[in-house]
C-alpha positions as CSV (number, residue, x, y, z in Angstrom):
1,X,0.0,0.0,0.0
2,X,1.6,3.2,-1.1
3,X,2.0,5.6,1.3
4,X,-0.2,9.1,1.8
5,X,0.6,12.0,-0.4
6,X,3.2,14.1,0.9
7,X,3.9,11.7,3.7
8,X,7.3,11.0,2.3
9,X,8.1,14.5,2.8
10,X,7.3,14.5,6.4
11,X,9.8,12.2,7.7
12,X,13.2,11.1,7.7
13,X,17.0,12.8,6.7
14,X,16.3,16.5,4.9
15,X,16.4,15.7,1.0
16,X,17.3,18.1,-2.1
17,X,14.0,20.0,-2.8
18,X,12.5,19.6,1.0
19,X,11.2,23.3,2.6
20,X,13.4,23.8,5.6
21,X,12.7,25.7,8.8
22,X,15.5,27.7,10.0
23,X,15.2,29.2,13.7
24,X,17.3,31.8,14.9
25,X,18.3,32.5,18.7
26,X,15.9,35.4,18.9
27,X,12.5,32.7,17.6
28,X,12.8,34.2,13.9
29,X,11.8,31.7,11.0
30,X,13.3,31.8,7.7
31,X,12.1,28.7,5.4
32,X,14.1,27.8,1.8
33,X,14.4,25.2,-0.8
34,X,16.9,22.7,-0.2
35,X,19.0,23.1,-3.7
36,X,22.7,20.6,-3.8
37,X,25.5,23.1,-4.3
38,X,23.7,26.4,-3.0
39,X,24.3,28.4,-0.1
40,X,22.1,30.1,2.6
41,X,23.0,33.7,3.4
42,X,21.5,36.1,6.1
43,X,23.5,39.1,7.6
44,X,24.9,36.3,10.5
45,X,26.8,34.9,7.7
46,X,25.9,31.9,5.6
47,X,26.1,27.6,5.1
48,X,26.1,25.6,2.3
49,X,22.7,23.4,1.7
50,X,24.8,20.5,1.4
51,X,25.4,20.4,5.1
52,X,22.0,19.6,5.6
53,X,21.1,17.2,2.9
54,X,21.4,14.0,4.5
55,X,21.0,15.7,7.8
56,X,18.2,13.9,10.6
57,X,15.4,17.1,11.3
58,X,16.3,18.9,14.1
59,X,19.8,19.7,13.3
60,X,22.0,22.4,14.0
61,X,24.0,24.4,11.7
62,X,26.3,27.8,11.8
63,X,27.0,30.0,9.7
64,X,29.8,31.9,9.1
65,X,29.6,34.3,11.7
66,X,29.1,31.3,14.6
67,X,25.4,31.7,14.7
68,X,23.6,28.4,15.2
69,X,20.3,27.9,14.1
70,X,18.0,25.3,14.5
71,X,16.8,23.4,11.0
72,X,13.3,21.4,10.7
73,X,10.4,21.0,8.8
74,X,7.8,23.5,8.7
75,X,4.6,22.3,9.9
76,X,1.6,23.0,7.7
77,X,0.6,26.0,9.9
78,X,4.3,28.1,9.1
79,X,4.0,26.8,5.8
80,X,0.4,28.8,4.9
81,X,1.7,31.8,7.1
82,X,4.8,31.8,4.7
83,X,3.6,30.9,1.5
84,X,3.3,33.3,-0.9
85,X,-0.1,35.0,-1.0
86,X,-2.9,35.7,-4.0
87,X,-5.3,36.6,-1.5
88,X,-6.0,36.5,2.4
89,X,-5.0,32.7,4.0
90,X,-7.2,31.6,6.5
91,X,-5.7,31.5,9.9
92,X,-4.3,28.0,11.9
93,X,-6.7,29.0,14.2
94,X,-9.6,29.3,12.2
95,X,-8.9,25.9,9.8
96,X,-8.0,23.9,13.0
97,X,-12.2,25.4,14.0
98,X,-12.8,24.5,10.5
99,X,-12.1,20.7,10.2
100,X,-13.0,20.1,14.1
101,X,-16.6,21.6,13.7
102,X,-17.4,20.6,10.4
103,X,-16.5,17.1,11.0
104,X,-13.9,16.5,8.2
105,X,-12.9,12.9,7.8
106,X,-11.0,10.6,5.9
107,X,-12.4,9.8,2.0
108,X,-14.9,12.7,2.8
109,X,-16.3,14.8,-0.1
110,X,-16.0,18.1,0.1
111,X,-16.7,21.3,-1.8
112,X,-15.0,24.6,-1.1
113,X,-15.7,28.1,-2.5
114,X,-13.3,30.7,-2.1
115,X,-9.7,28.7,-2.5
116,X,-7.3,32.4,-2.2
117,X,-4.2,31.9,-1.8
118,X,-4.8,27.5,-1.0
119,X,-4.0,27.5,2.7
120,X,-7.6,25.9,3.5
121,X,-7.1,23.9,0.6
122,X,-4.0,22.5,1.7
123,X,-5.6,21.3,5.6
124,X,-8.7,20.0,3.8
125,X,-7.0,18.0,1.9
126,X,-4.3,16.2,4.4
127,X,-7.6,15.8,6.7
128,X,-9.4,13.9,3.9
129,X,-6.6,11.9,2.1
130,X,-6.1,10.4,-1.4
131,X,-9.1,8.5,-1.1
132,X,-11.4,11.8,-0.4
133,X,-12.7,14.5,-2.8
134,X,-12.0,18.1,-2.6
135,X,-13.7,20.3,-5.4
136,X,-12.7,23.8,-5.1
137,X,-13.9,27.2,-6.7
138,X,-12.3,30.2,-7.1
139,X,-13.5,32.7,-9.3
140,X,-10.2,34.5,-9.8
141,X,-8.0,32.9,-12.4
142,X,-4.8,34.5,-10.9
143,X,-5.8,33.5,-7.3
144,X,-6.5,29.9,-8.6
145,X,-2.9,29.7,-9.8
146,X,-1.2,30.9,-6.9
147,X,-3.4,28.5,-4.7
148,X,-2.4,25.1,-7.3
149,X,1.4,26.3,-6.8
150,X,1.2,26.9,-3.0
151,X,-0.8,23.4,-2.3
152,X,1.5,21.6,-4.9
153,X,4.8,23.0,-3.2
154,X,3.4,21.2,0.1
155,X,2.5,17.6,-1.1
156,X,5.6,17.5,-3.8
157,X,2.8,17.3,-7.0
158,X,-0.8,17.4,-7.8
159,X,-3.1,15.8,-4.8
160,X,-5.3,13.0,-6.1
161,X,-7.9,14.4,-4.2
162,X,-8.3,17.6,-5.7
163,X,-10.0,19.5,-8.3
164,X,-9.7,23.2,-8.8
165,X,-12.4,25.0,-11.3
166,X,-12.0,28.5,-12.0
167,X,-15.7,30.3,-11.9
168,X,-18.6,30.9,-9.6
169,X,-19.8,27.8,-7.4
170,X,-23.6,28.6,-7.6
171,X,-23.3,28.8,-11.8
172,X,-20.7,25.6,-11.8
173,X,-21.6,23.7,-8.9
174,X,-21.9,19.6,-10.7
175,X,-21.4,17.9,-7.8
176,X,-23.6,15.6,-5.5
177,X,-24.2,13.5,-2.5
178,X,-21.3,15.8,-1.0
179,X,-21.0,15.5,2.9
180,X,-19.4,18.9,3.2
181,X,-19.7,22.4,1.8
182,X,-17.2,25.2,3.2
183,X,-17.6,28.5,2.0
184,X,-15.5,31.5,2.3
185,X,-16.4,34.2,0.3
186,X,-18.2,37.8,0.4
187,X,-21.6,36.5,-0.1
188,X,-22.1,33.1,1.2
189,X,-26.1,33.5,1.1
190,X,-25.8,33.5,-2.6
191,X,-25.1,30.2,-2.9
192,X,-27.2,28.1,-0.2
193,X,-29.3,27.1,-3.1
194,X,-27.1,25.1,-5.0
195,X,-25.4,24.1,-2.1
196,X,-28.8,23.0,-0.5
197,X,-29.2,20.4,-3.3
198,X,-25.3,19.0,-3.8
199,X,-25.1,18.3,0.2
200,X,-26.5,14.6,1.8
201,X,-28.9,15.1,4.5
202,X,-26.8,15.6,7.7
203,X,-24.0,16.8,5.5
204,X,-22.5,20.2,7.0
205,X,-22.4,23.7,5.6
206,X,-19.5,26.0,7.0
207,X,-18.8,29.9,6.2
208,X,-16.4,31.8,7.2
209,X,-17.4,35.6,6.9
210,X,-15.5,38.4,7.7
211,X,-18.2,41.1,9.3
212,X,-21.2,40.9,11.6
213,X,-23.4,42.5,8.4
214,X,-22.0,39.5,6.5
215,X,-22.7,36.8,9.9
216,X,-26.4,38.2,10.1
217,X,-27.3,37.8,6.8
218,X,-25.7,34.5,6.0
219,X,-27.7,33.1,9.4
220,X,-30.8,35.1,8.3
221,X,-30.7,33.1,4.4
222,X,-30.0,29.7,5.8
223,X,-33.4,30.2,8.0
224,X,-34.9,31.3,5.5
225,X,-34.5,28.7,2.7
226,X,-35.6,26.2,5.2
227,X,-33.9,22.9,4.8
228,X,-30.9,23.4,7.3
229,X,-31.0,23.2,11.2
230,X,-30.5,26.0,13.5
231,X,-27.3,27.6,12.7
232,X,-24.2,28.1,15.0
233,X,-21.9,31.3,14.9
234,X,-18.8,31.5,17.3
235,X,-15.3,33.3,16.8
236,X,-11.8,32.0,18.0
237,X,-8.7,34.0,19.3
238,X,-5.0,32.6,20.6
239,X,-3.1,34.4,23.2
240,X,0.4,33.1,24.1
241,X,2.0,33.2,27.4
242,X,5.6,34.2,28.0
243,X,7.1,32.1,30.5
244,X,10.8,32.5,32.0
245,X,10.9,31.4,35.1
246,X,8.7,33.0,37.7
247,X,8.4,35.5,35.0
248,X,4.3,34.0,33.6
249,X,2.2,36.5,31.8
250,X,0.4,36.9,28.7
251,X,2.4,37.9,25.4
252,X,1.4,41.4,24.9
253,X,0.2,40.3,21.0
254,X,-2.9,38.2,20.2
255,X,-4.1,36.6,17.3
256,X,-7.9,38.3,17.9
257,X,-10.6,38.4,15.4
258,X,-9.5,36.9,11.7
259,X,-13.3,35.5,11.1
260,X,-16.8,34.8,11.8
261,X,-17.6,30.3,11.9
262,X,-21.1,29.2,11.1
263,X,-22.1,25.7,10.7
264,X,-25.3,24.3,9.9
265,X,-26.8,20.7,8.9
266,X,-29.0,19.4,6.2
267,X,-31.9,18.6,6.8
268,X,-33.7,15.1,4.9
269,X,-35.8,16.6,1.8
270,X,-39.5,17.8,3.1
271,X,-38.8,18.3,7.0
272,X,-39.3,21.6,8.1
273,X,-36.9,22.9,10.8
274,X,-38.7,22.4,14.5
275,X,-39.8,25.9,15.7
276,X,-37.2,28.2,17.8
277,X,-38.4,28.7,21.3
278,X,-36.3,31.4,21.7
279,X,-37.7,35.3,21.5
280,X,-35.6,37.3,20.6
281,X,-34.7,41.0,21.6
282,X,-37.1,43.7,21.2
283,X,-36.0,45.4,18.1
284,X,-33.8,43.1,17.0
285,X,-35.9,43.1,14.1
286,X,-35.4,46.5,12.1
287,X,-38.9,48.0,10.4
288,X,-37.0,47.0,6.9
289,X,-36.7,43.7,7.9
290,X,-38.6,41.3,5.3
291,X,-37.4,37.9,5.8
292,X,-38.7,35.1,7.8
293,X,-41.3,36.3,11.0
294,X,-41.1,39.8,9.2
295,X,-44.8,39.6,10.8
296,X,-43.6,40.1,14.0
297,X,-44.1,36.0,15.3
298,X,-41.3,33.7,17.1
299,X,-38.6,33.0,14.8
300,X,-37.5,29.6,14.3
């Protein structure tokens, strides 16, 4: 049985053409190609490649001017924060949310609007492996071929797994009996149609939205169209702690608001969505409001 994509790559003595992580005494990362007969320069001095071809990960090198740094692989999250960039990446943080809340599993198949730069792409498609399906839509040619060379880069080739189509999702959208649909994009609510019909009952929809105009619209359309449960909306932020000795605090930095979640689950064909029991605030209803309840009733 042959082994995962990319999961050569992961292991083992560094190799000509393997990404290397280079960490310097004050934390700093620099990443690089390994390439036989080139040299790594920074303004500490330099090495030659060749000193770590052949090399076990977690070696040491110096440079020139005696400054050791530390050489590994970088993990999937340094590699999207690095990459080069069409468009915004989606956070660690918010794809780690992503593939935890919308179940993503092994062989799954999944549909993604909104590929930018292919940092989602990229943990979709090592959560689902080579015997998944990962259809992605972008419907900017130039973002589309940074996102191909970016998620290529990582597994050493094309992934089995994965198609890319250039173009809108709600006029392209082929695909069926798909167990999950993640869109990030301006305006998700555009495409809960089509995505309505390609997902299996129970499959999940996830967006990831930027604004709390976008977040109260995209829950306000999936209520509406009626065949998903109850959505759920949440934000995630990281904030490291410095720790030297007695010395433990918070960093002064946080990684605070990249994104608005929302998941939601489809429902089996002709079942209505049970009735919300909750009321909500006075007002919280605007007198141009004219979607579902405009007449003033419980919501659902």
């Amino acid at each position: 049985m042959s082994e995962p994509t990319g999961a050569a790559r992961r292991r083992g003595p560094f190799e000509v053409g393997d990404q290397v992580q280079l960490t310097d005494p004050k934390g700093r990362h620099y990443t690089f190609t390994l390439e036989a007969g080139k040299n790594f320069h920074t303004h500490k001095g330099s090495f030659p490649h060749d000193e770590l071809i052949g090399a076990p990960e977690g070696s040491v090198v110096r440079t020139t001017g005696n400054v050791a740094y530390l050489a590994l692989r970088p993990l999937l999250p340094d590699y999207v924060l690095s990459m080069p960039r069409g468009a915004a990446v989606v956070y660690p943080k918010d794809a780690g949310q992503i593939l935890a809340f919308a179940d993503i599993f092994a062989g799954a198949r999944v549909v993604e609007a909104g590929v930018g730069s292919g940092s989602l792409s990229s943990f979709l498609l090592r959560a689902i492996g080579d015997q998944g399906m990962l259809h992605s839509y972008e419907r900017r040619a130039d973002f589309a071929d940074i996102a191909r060379q970016n998620v290529e880069r990582y597994f050493g080739g094309p992934h089995p797994a994965w198609q890319l189509t250039v173009g809108d999702l709600q006029d392209n959208l082929s695909d069926t009996e798909v167990d999950r649909v993640i869109l990030d994009m301006l305006a998700p609510w555009e495409c809960l149609d089509a995505v309505s019909k390609a997902l299996v009952p129970g499959g999940i929809l996830c967006c990831y939205v930027a604004t709390t105009t976008q977040l109260a619209r995209t829950v306000e359309s999936i209520r509406e169209i009626g065949c998903f449960n109850e959505p759920t909306a949440w934000e995630s932020m990281i904030r490291n702690w410095h720790i030297e000795g007695l010395a433990v605090r918070p960093d002064h930095r946080m990684i605070g608001h990249t994104g608005f979640l929302l998941t939601a689950r489809r429902l089996a064909d002709g079942v209505e969505p049970p009735m919300r029991r909750r009321r909500p605030a006075k007002g919280a209803y605007g007198e141009d409001y004219s979607g579902p309840n405009a007449d003033g009733g419980t919501p659902r």
